[in-house]
mmCIF file of the C-alpha atoms, coordinates in Angstrom:
data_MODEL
# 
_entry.id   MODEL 
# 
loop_
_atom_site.group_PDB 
_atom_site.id 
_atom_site.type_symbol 
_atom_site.label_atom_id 
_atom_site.label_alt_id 
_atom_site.label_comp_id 
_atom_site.label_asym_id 
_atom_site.label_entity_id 
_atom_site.label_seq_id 
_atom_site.pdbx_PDB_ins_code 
_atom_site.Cartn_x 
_atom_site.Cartn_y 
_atom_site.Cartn_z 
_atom_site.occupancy 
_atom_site.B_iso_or_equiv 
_atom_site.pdbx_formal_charge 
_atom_site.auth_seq_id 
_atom_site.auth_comp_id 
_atom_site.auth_asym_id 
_atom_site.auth_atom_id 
_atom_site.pdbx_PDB_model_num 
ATOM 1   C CA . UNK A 1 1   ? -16.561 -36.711 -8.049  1.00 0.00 ? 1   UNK A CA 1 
ATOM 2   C CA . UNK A 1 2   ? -14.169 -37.438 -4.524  1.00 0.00 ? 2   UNK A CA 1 
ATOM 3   C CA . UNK A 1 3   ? -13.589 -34.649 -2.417  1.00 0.00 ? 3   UNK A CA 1 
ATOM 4   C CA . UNK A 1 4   ? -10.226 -32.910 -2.439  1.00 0.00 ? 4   UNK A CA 1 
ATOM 5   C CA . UNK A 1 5   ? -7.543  -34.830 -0.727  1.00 0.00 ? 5   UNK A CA 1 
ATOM 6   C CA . UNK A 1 6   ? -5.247  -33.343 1.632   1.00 0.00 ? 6   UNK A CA 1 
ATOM 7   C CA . UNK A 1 7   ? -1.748  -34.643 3.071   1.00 0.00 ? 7   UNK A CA 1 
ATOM 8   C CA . UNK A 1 8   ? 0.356   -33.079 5.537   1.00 0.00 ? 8   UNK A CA 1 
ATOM 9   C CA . UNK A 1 9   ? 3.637   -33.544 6.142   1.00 0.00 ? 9   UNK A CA 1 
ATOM 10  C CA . UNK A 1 10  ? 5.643   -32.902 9.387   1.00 0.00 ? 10  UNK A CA 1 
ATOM 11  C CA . UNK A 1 11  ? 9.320   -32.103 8.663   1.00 0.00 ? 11  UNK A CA 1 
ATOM 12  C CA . UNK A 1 12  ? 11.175  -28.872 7.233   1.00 0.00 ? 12  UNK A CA 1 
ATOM 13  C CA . UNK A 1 13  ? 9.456   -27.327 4.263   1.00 0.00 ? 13  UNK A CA 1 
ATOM 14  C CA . UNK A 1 14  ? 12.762  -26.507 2.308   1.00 0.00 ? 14  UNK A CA 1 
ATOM 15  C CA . UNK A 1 15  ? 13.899  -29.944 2.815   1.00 0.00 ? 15  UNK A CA 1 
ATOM 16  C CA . UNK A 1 16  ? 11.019  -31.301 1.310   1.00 0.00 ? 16  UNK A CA 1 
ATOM 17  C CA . UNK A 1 17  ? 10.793  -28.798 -1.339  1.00 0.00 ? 17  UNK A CA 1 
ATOM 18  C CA . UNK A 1 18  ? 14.642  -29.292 -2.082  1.00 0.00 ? 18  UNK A CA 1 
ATOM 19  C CA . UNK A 1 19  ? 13.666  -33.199 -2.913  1.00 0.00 ? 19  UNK A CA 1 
ATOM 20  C CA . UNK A 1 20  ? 12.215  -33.499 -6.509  1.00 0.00 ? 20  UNK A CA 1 
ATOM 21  C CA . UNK A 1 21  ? 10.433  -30.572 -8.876  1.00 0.00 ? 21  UNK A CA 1 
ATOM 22  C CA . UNK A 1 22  ? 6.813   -31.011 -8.330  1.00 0.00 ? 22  UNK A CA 1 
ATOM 23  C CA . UNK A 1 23  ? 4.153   -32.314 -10.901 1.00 0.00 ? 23  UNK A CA 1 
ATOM 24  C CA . UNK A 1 24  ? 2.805   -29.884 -13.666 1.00 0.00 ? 24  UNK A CA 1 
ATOM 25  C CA . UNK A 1 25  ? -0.053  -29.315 -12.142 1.00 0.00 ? 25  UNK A CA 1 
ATOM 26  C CA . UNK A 1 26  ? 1.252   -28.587 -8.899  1.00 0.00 ? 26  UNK A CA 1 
ATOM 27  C CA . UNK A 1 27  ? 1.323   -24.778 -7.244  1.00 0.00 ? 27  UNK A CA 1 
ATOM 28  C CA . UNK A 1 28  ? 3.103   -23.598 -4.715  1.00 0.00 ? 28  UNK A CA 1 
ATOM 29  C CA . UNK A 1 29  ? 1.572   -21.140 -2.218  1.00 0.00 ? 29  UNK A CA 1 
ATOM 30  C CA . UNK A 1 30  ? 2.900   -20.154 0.771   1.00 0.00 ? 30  UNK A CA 1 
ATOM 31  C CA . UNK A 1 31  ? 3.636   -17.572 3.420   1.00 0.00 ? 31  UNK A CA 1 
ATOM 32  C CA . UNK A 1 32  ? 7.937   -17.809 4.224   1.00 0.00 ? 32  UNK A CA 1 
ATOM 33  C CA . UNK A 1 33  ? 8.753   -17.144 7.707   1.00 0.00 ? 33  UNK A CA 1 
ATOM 34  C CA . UNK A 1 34  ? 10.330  -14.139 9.313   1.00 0.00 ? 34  UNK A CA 1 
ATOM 35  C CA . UNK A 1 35  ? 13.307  -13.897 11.109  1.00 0.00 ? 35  UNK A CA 1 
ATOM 36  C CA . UNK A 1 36  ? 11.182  -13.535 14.270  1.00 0.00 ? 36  UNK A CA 1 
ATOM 37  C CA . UNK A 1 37  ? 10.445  -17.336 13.233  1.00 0.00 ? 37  UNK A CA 1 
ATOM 38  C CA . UNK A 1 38  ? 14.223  -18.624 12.289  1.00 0.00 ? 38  UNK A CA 1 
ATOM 39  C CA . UNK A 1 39  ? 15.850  -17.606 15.730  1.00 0.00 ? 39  UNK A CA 1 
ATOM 40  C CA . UNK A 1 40  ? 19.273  -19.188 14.612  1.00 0.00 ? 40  UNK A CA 1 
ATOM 41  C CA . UNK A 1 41  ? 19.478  -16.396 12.472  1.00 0.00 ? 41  UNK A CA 1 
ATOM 42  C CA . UNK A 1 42  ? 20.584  -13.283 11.912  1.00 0.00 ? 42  UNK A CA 1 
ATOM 43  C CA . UNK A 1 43  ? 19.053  -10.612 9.537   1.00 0.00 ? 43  UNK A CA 1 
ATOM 44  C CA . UNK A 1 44  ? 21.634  -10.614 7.350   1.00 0.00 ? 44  UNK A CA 1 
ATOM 45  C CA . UNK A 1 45  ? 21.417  -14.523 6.949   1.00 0.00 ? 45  UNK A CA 1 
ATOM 46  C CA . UNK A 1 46  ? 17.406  -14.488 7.028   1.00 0.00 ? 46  UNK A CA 1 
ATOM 47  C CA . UNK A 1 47  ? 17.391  -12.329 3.940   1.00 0.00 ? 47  UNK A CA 1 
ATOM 48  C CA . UNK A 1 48  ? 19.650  -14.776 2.275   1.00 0.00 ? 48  UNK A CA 1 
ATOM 49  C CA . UNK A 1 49  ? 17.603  -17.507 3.693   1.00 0.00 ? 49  UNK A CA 1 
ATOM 50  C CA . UNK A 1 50  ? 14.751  -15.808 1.885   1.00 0.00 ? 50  UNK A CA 1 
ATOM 51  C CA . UNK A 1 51  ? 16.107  -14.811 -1.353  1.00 0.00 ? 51  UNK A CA 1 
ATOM 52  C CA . UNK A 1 52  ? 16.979  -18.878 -1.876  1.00 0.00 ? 52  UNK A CA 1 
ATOM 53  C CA . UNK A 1 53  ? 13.705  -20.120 -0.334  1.00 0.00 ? 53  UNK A CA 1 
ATOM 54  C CA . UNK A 1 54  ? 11.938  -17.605 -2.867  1.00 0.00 ? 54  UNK A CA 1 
ATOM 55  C CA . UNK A 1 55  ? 14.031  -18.572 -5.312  1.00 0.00 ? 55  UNK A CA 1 
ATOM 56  C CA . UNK A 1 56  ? 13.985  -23.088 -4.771  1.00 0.00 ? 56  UNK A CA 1 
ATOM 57  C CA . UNK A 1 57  ? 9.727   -22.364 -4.679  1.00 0.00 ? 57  UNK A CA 1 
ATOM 58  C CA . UNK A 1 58  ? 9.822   -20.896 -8.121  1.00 0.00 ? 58  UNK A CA 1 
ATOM 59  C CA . UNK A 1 59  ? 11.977  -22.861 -9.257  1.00 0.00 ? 59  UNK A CA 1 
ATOM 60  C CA . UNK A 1 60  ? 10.458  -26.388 -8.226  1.00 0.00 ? 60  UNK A CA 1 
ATOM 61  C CA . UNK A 1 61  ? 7.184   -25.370 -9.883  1.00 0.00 ? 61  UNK A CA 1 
ATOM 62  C CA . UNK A 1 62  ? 6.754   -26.555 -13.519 1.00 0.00 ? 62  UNK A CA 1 
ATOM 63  C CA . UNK A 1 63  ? 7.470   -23.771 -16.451 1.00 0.00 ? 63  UNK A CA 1 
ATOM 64  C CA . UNK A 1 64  ? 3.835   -23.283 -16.734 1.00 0.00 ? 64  UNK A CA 1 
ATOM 65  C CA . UNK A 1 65  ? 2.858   -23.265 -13.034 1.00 0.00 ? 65  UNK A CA 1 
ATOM 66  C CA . UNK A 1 66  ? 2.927   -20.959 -10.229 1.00 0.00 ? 66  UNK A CA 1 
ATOM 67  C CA . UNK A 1 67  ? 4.363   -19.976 -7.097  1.00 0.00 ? 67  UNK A CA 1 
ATOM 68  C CA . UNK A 1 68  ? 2.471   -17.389 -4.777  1.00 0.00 ? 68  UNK A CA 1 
ATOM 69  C CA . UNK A 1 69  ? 3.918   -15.916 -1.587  1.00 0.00 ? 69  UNK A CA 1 
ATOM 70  C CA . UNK A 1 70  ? 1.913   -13.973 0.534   1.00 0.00 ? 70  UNK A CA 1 
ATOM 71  C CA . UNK A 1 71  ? 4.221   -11.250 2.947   1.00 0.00 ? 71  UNK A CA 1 
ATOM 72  C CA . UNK A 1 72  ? 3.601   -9.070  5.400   1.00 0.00 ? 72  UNK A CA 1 
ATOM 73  C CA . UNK A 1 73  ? 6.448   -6.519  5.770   1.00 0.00 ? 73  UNK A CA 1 
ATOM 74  C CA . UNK A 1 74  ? 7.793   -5.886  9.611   1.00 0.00 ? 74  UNK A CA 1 
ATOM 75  C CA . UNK A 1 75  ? 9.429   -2.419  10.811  1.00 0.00 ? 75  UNK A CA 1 
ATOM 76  C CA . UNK A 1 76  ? 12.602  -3.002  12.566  1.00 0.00 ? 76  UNK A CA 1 
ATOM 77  C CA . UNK A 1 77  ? 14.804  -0.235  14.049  1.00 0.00 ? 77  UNK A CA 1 
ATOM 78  C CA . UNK A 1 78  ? 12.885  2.502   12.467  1.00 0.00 ? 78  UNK A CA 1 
ATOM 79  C CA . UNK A 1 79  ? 13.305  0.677   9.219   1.00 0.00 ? 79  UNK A CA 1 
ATOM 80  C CA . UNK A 1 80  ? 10.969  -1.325  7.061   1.00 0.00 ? 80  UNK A CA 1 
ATOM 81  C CA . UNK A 1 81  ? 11.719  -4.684  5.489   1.00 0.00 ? 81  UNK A CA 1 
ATOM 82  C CA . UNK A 1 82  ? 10.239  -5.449  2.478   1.00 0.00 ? 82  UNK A CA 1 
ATOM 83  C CA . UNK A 1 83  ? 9.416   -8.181  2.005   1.00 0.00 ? 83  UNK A CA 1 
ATOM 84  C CA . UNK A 1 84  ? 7.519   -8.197  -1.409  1.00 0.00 ? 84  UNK A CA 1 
ATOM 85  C CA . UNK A 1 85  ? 11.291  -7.198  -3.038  1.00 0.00 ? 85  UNK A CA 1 
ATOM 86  C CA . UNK A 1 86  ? 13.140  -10.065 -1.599  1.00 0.00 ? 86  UNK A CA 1 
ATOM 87  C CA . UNK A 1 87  ? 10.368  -12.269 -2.705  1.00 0.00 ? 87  UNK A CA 1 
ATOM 88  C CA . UNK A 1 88  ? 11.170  -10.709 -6.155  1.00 0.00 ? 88  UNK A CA 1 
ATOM 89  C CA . UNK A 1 89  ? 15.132  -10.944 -6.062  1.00 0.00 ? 89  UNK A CA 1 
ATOM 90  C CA . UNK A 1 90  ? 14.396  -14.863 -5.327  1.00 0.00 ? 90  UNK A CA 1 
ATOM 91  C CA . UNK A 1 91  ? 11.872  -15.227 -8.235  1.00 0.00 ? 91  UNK A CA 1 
ATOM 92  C CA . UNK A 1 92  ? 14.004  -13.309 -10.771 1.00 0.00 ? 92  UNK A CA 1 
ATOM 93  C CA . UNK A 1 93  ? 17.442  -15.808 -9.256  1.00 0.00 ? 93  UNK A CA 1 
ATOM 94  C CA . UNK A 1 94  ? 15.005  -18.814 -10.379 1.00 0.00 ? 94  UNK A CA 1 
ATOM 95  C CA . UNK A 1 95  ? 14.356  -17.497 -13.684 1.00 0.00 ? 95  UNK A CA 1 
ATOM 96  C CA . UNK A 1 96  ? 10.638  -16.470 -12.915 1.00 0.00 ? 96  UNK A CA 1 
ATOM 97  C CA . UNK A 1 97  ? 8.851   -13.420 -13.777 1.00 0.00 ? 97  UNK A CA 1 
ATOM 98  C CA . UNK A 1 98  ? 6.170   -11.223 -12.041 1.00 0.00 ? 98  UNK A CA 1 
ATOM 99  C CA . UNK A 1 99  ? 2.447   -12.196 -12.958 1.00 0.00 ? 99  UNK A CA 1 
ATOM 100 C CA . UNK A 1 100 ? 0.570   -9.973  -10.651 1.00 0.00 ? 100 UNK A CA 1 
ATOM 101 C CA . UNK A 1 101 ? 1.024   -8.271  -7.186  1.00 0.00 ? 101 UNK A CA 1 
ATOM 102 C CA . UNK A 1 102 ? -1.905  -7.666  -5.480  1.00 0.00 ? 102 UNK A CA 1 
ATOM 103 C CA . UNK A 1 103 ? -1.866  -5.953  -1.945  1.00 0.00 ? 103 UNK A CA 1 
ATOM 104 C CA . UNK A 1 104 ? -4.734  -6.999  0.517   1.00 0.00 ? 104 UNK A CA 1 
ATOM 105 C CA . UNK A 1 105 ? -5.173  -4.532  2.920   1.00 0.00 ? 105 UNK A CA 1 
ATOM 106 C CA . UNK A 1 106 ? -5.158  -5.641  6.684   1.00 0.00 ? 106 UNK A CA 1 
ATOM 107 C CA . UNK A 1 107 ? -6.745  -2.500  7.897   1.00 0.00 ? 107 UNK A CA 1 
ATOM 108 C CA . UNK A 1 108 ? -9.206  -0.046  6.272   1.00 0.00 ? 108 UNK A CA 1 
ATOM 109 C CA . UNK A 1 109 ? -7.682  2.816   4.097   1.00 0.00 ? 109 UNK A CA 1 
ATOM 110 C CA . UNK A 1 110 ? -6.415  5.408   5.852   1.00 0.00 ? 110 UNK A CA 1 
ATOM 111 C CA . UNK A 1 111 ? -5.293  3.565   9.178   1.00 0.00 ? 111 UNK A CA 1 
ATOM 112 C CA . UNK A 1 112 ? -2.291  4.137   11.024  1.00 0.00 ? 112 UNK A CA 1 
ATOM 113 C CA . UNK A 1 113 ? -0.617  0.882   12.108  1.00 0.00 ? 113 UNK A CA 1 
ATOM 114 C CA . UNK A 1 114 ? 3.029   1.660   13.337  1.00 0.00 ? 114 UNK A CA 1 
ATOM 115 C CA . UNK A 1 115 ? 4.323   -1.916  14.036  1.00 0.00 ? 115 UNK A CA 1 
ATOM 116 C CA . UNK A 1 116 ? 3.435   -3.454  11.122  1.00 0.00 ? 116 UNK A CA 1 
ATOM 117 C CA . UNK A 1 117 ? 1.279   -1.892  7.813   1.00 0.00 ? 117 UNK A CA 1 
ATOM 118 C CA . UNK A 1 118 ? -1.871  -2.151  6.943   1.00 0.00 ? 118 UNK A CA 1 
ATOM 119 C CA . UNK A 1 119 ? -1.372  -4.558  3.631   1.00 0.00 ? 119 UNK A CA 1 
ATOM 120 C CA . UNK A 1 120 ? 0.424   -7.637  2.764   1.00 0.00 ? 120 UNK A CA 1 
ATOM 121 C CA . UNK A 1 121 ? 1.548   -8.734  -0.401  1.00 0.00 ? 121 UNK A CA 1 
ATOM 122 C CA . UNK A 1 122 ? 0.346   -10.804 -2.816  1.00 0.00 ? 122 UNK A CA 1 
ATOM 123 C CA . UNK A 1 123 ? 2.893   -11.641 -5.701  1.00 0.00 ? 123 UNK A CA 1 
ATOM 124 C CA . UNK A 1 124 ? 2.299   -14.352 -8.645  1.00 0.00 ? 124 UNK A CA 1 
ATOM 125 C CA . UNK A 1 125 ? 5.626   -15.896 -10.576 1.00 0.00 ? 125 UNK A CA 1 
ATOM 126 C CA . UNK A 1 126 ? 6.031   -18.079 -13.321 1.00 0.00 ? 126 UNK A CA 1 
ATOM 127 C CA . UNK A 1 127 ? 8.685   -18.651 -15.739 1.00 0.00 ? 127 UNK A CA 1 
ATOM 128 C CA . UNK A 1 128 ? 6.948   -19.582 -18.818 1.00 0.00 ? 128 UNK A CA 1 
ATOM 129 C CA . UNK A 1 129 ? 2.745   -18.423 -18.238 1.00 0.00 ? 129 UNK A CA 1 
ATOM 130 C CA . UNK A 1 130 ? 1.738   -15.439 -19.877 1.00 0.00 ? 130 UNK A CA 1 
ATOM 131 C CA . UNK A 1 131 ? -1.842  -14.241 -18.473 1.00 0.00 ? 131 UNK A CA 1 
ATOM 132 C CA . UNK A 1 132 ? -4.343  -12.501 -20.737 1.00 0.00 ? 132 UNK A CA 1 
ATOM 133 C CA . UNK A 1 133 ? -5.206  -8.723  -19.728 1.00 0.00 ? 133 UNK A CA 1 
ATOM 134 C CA . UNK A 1 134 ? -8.857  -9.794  -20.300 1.00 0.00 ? 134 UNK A CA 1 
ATOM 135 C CA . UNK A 1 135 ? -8.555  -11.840 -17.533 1.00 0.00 ? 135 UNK A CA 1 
ATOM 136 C CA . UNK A 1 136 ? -6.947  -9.379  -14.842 1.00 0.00 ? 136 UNK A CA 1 
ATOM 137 C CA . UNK A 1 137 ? -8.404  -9.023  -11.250 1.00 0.00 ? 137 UNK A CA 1 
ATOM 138 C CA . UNK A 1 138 ? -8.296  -6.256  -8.744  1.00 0.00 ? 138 UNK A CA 1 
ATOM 139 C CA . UNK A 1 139 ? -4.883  -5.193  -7.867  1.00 0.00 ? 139 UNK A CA 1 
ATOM 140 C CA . UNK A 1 140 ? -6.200  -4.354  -3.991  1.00 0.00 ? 140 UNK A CA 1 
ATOM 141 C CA . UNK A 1 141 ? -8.325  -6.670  -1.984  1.00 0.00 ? 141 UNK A CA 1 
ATOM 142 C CA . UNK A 1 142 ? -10.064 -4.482  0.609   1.00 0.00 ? 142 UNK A CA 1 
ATOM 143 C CA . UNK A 1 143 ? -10.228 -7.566  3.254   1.00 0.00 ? 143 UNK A CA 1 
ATOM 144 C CA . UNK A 1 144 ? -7.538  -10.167 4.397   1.00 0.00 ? 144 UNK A CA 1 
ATOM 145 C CA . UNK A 1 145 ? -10.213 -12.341 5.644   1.00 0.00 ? 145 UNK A CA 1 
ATOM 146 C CA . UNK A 1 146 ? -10.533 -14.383 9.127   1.00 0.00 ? 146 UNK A CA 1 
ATOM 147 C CA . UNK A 1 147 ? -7.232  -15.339 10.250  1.00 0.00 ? 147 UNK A CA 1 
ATOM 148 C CA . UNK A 1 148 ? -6.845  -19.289 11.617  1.00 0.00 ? 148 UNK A CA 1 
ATOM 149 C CA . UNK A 1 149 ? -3.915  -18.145 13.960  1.00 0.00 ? 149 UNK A CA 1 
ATOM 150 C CA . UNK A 1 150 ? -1.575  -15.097 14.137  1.00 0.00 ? 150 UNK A CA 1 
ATOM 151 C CA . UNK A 1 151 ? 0.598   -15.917 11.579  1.00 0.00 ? 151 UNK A CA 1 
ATOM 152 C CA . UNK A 1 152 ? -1.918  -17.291 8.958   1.00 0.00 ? 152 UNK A CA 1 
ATOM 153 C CA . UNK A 1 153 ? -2.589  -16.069 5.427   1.00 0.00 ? 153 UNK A CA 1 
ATOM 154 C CA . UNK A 1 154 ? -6.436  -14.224 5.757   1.00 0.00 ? 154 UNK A CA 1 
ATOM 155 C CA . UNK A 1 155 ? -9.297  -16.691 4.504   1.00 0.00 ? 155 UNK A CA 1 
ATOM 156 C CA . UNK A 1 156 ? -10.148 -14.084 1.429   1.00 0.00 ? 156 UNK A CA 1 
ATOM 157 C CA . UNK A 1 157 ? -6.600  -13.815 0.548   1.00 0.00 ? 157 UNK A CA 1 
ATOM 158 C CA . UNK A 1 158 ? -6.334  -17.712 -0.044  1.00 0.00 ? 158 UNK A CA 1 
ATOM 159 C CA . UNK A 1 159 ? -9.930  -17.497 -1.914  1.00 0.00 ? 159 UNK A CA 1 
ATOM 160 C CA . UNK A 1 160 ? -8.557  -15.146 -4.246  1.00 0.00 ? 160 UNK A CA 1 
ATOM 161 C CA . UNK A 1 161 ? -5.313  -17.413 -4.883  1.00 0.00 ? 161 UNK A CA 1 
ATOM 162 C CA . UNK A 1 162 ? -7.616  -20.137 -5.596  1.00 0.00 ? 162 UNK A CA 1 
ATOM 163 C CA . UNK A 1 163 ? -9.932  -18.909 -8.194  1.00 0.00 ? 163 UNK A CA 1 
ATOM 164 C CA . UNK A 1 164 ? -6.897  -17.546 -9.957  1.00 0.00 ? 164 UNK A CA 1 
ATOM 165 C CA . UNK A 1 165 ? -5.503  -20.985 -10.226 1.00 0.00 ? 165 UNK A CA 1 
ATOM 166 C CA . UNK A 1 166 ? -8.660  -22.709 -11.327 1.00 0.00 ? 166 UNK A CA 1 
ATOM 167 C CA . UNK A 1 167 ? -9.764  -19.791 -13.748 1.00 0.00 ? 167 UNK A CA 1 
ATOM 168 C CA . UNK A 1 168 ? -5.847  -19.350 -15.469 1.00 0.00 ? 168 UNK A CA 1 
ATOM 169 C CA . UNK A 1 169 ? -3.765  -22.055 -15.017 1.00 0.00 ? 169 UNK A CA 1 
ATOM 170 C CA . UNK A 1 170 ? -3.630  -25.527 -15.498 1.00 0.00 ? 170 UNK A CA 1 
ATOM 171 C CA . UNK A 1 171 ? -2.559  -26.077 -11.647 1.00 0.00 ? 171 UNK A CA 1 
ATOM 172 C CA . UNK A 1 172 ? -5.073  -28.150 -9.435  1.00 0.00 ? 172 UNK A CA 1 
ATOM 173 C CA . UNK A 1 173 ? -2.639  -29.184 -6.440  1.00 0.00 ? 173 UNK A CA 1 
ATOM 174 C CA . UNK A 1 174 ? -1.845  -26.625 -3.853  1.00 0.00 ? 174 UNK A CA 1 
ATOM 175 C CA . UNK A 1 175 ? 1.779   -26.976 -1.947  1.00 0.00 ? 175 UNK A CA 1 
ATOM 176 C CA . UNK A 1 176 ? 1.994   -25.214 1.500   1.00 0.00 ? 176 UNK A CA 1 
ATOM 177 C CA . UNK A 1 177 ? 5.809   -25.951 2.245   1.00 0.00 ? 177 UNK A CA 1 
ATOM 178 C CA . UNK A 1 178 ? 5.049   -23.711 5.463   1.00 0.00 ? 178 UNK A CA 1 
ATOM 179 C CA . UNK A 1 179 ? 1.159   -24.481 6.088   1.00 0.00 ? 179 UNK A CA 1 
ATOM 180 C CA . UNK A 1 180 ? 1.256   -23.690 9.722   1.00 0.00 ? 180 UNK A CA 1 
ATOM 181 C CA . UNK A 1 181 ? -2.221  -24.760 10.742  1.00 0.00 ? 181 UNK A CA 1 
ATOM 182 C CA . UNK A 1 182 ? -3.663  -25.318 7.312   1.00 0.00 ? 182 UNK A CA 1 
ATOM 183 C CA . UNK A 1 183 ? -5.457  -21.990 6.241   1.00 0.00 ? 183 UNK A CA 1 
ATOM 184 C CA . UNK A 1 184 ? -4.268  -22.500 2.524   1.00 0.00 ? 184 UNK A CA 1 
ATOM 185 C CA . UNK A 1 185 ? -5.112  -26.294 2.574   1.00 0.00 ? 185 UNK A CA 1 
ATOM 186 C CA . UNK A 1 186 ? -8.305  -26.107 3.837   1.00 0.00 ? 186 UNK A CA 1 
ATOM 187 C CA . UNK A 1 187 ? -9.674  -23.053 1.288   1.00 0.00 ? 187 UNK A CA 1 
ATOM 188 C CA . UNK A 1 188 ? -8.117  -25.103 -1.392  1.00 0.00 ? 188 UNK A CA 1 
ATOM 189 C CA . UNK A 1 189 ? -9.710  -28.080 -0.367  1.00 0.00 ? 189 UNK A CA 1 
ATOM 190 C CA . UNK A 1 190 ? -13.165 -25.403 0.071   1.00 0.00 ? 190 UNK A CA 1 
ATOM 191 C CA . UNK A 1 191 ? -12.831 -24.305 -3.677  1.00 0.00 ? 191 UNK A CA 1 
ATOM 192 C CA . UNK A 1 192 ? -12.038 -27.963 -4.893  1.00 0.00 ? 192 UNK A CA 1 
ATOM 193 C CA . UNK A 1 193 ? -8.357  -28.113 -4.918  1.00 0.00 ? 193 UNK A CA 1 
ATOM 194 C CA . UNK A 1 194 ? -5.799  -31.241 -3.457  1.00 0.00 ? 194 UNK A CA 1 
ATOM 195 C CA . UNK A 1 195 ? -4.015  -29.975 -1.198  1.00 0.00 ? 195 UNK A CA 1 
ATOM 196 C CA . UNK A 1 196 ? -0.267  -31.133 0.522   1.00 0.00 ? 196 UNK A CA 1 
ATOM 197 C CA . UNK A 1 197 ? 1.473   -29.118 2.975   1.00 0.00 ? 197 UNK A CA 1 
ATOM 198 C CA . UNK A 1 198 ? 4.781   -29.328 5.350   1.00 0.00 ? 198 UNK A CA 1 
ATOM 199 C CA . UNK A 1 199 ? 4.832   -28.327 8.745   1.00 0.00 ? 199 UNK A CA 1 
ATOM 200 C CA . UNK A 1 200 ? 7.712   -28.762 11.510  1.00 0.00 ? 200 UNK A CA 1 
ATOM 201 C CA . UNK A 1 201 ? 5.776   -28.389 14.689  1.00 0.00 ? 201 UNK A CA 1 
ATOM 202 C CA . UNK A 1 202 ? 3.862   -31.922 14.449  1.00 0.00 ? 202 UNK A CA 1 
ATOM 203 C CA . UNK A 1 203 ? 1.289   -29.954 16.968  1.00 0.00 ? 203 UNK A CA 1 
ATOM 204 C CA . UNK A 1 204 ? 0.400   -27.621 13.968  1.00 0.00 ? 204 UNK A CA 1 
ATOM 205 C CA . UNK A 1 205 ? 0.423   -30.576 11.715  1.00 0.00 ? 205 UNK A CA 1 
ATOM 206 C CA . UNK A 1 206 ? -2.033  -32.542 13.120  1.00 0.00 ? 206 UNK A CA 1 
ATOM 207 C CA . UNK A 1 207 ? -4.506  -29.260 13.296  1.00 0.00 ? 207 UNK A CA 1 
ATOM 208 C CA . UNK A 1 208 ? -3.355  -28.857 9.520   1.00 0.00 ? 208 UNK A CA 1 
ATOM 209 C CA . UNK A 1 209 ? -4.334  -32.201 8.806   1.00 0.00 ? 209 UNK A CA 1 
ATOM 210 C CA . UNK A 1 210 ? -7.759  -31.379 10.684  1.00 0.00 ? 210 UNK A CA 1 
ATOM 211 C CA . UNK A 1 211 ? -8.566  -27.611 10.146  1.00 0.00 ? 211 UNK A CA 1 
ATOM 212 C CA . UNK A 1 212 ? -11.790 -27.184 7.735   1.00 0.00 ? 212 UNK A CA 1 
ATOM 213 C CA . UNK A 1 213 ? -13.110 -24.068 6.261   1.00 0.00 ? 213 UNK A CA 1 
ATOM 214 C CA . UNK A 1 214 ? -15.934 -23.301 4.401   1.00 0.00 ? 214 UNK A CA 1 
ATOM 215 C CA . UNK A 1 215 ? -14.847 -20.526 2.019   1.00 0.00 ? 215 UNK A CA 1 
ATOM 216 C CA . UNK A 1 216 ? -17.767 -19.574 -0.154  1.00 0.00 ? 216 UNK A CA 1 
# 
């Protein structure tokens, strides 16, 4: 058998997404930027930024596929954003429904982190796969995993994303639209998944293109 394949684009990630629906077997799974990220913007116009982003991933996906956003919420002005419900107010715009929502926890149980928390989320949307209960997985990870950079998903989160896609859907291509440095394209390519991701920094790119992981 060949080895996974990987391709990497450099360019805007909604642009590219925006283009054409992806194949069938095509997933997308991806981390959307905060407004820390998008200076142009303010917070009012990030969250609508992120509602449609949320909502053109799920929507590009085929009926039977996937889209998977991993989010870390951020604390701003004493307030928290949540990022896991504008994820959801995207998916149900596209027409997609909530598969699972896992949270992986970024600290142990019990820790007190005041900037940011001590989870992520982990939400699963489709508009037409149904999953059988028989098949359900652990609704907390207890470790992100090694982190490629600061902003990268954690190396057990994307292992977790992976088996789900090989062991319940039909989806063998990952899409990264915002890959950063590659964490999601190299454990794909680790647990024998293609791989394509978009990056605008061509610096990140080219360590996207070149970042491998062996995720056992």
């Amino acid at each position: 058998m060949s080895a996974p394949s990987r391709t990497v684009h450099q360019g805007d990630g909604v642009a590219w997404l925006a283009r054409a629906p992806l194949p069938p077997d095509h997933a997308v799974v991806t981390s959307l930027p905060d407004v820390s990220e998008l200076r142009a913007l303010d917070d009012a116009a990030w969250r609508r930024w992120f509602i449609d982003t949320a909502a053109l991933a799920c929507r590009q996906v085929a009926d039977d596929a996937v889209a998977v956003f991993f989010q870390t919420d951020v604390k701003r002005d004493g307030r928290w954003v949540d990022k896991g419900f504008l994820a959801q107010l995207g998916a149900g715009a596209a027409g997609s429904h909530l598969l699972w929502h896992k949270l992986v926890l970024r600290a142990p149980a019990g820790t007190v982190t005041p900037g940011r928390p001590s989870y992520a989320h982990l939400l699963c949307f489709s508009r037409a796969l149904r999953l059988d209960p028989a098949g359900a997985s652990a609704d907390v990870l207890p470790r992100l995993g090694e982190m490629t950079w600061a902003r990268a998903m954690g190396v057990e989160a994307c292992v977790a994303v992976c088996d789900f896609l090989r062991a319940s859907t039909a989806c063998r291509t990952v899409v990264d639209p915002f890959c950063g440095v590659g964490t999601m394209l190299a454990v794909a390519n680790a647990r024998g998944l293609d791989a394509v991701g978009v990056e605008l920094s061509a610096k990140r790119a080219e360590r996207a293109r070149a970042l491998i992981l062996t995720a056992g």
